[in-house]
C-alpha positions, 0 to 999 in steps of 0.5 A: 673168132671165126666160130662167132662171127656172122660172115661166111668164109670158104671151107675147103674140105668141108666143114667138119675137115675143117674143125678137125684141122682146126683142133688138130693144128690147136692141140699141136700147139698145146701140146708145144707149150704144156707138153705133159701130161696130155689128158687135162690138155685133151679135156681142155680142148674137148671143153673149149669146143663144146663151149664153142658149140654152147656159144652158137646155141645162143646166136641167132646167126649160127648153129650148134651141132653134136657132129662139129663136137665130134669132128672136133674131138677128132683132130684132138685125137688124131693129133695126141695120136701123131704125137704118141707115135713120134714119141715112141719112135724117138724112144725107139730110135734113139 
């Protein structure tokens, strides 16, 4: 809801910190409740934020950018790799 609102609100970090943190924390959740396989799951998430940034195109209060595209698709990232690795040393482990 925040990605079409009109108001500001306080961006610790940065903006793109946080929409990496957002898709980020978004893909753990997916990943929670659809665990595999994890590239439709990825591609679904890289789709929602570019549909985000499609929406903005179209509001005159909000602007589009490739970079909040891209640090979106860095939280994915980064989740889906902190997710292989936790997998890997359970397998490892266990």
């Amino acid at each position: 809801m925040l990605a079409i609102t009109k108001s500001s609100y306080p961006q610790p970090g940065g903006d793109k910190v946080m929409h990496s943190l957002a898709f980020f924390v978004l893909s753990l959740l997916a990943f929670g409740a659809w665990r595999r396989p994890l590239w439709p799951q990825m591609l679904a998430l890289a789709g929602y934020g570019a549909l985000i940034e499609v929406v903005q195109w179209y509001l005159s209060y909000r602007e589009a950018s490739i970079r909040d595209w891209s640090a979106d698709l860095v939280g994915i990232g980064l989740a889906y790799l902190l997710v292989a690795l936790v997998s890997k040393w359970r397998r490892s482990g266990s």
